[in-house]
C-alpha positions in Angstrom: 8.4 15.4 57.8 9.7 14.2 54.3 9.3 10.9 54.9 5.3 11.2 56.2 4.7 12.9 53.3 5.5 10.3 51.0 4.4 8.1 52.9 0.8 9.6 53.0 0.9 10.4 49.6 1.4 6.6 48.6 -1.4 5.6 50.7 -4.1 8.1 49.1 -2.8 6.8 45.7 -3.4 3.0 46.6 -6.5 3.7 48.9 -8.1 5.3 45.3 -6.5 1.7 43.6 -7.9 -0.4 46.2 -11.3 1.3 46.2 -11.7 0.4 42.1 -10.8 -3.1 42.4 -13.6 -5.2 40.9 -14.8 -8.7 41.1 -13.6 -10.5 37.8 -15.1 -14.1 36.9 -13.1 -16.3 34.9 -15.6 -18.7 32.6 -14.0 -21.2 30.2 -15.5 -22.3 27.4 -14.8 -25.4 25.4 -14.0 -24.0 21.7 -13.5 -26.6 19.0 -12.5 -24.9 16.0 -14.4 -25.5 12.9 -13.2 -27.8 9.6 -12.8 -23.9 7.5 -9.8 -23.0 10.1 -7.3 -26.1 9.5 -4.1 -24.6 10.2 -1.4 -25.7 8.2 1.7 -25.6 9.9 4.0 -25.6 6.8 2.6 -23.0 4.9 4.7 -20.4 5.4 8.2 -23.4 5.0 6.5 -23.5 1.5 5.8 -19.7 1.0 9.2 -19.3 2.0 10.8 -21.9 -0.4 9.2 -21.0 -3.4 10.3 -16.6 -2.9 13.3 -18.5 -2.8 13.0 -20.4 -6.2 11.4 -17.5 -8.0 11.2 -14.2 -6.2 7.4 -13.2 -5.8 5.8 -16.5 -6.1 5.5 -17.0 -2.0 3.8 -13.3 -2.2 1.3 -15.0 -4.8 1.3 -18.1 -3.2 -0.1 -15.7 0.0 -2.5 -14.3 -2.2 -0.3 -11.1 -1.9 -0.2 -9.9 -5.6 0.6 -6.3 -4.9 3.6 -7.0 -3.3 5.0 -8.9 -6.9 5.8 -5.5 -8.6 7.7 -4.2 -5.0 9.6 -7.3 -5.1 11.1 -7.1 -9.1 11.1 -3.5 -9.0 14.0 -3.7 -6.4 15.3 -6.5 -7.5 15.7 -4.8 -11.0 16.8 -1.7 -9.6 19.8 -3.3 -8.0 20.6 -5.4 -10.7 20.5 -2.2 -12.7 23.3 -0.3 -11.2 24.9 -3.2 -10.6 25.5 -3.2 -14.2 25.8 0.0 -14.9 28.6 0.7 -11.7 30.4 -2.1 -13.0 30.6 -1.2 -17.0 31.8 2.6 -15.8 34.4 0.8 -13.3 35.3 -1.5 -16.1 36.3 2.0 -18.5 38.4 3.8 -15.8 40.2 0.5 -15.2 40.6 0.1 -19.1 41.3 3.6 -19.9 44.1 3.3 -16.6 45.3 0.4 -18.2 46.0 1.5 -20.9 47.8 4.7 -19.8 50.3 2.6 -17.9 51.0 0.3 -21.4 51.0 3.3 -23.4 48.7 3.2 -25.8 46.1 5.6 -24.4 45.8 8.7 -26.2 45.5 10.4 -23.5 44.0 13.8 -24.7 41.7 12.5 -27.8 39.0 10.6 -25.3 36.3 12.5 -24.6 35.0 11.9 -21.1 38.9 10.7 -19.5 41.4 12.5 -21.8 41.3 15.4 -19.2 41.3 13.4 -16.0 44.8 13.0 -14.3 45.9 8.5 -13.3 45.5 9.8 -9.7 41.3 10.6 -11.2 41.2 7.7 -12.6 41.9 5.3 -9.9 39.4 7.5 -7.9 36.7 7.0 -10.6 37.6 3.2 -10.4 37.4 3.1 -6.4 33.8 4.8 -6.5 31.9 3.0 -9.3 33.9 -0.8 -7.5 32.2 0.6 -4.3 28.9 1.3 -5.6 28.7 -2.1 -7.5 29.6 -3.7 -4.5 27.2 -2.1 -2.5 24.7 -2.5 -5.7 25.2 -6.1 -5.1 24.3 -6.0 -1.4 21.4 -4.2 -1.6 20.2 -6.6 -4.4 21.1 -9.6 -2.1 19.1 -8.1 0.8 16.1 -7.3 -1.3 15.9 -11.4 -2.3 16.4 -12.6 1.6 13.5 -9.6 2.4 11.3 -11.1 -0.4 11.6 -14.3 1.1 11.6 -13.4 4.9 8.5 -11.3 3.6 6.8 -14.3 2.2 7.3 -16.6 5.7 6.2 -13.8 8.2 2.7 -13.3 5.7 2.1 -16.8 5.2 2.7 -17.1 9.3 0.3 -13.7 9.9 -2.2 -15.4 7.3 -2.7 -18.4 10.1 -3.3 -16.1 12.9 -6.2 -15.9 14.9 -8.1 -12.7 15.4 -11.5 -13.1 16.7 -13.4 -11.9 19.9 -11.5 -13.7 22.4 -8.6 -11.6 22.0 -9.6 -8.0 22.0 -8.3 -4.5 23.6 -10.7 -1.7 23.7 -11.4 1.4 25.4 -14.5 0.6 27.9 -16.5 3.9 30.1 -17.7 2.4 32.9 -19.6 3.6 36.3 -17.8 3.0 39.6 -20.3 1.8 42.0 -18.9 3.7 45.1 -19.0 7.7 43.8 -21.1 7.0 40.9 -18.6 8.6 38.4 -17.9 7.5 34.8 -14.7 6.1 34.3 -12.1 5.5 31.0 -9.8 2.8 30.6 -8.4 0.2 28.5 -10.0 -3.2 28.9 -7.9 -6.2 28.0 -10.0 -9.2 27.1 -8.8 -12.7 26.4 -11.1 -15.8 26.5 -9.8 -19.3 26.7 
């Protein structure tokens, strides 16, 4: 009994499939395109290489100029506390330093003369981490700015026009007369 009713139940859902199945015509056209659309396959080699020389140019070179003040603003940022993680490591390491030497005094600074050694090497292992991660970020920013710059230059070269197009399409199906909605893939050669 289980069995039939599947079984009936997948043939009403493909006998409603077959039923819609309509007649599609394939027509090629011969499409030379015009002198204004040379591609220039190493446009986005060059957009690439010169983010890479100076970060931002390949976004200017794209014609991209808002995406210039994105590009130094993070690459500033990370520079930035790259510095500053790196002068605050450098005074814990000093100020530890010169506890082990003995020629801290160890209660007259303001900001360390109440931490403990064991704080200190604490303070030094979280401002080295930060810097280091300072420095990653920064690096990543620079290989975005110029992964940015080869993906635009690639996007700027691509072609969207009516022979590629997805749209929503009502139609009338000839059998019941009913209006139908779909999705209507379209791609001309």
């Amino acid at each position: 009994m289980r069995k039939l009713f599947f079984i009936s139940f997948f043939c009403l859902l493909f006998s409603n499939v077959c039923l819609a199945q309509e007649e599609v015509s394939l027509v090629i056209k011969d499409t030379v395109p015009s002198k204004g659309t040379k591609i220039n396959p190493l446009s986005p080699a060059k957009a690439a290489f010169y983010s890479a020389v100076l970060p931002g140019l390949g976004q200017a070179y794209n014609k991209k100029y808002w995406k210039i003040p994105l590009v130094y603003g993070g690459l500033g940022a990370g520079l930035y506390f790259y510095g500053w993680n790196n002068k605050k490591y450098h005074e814990f390491r000093d100020e530890y330093k010169a506890r082990l030497d003995g020629t801290s005094k160890q209660g007259q600074h303001p900001i360390y003369g109440s931490l403990s050694n064991d704080g200190l090497i604490r303070g030094q292992k979280y401002h080295q981490r930060n810097r280091d991660l300072s420095a990653l970020i920064t690096a990543g920013i620079y290989i975005l700015n110029i992964i940015d710059a080869n993906v635009d230059a690639h996007l700027l070269q691509f072609n969207v026009n009516e022979n590629l197009s997805v749209r929503p399409e009502l139609y009338q199906n000839e059998i019941d007369y009913q209006f139908k909605t779909g999705i209507k893939l379209t791609y001309n050669f």
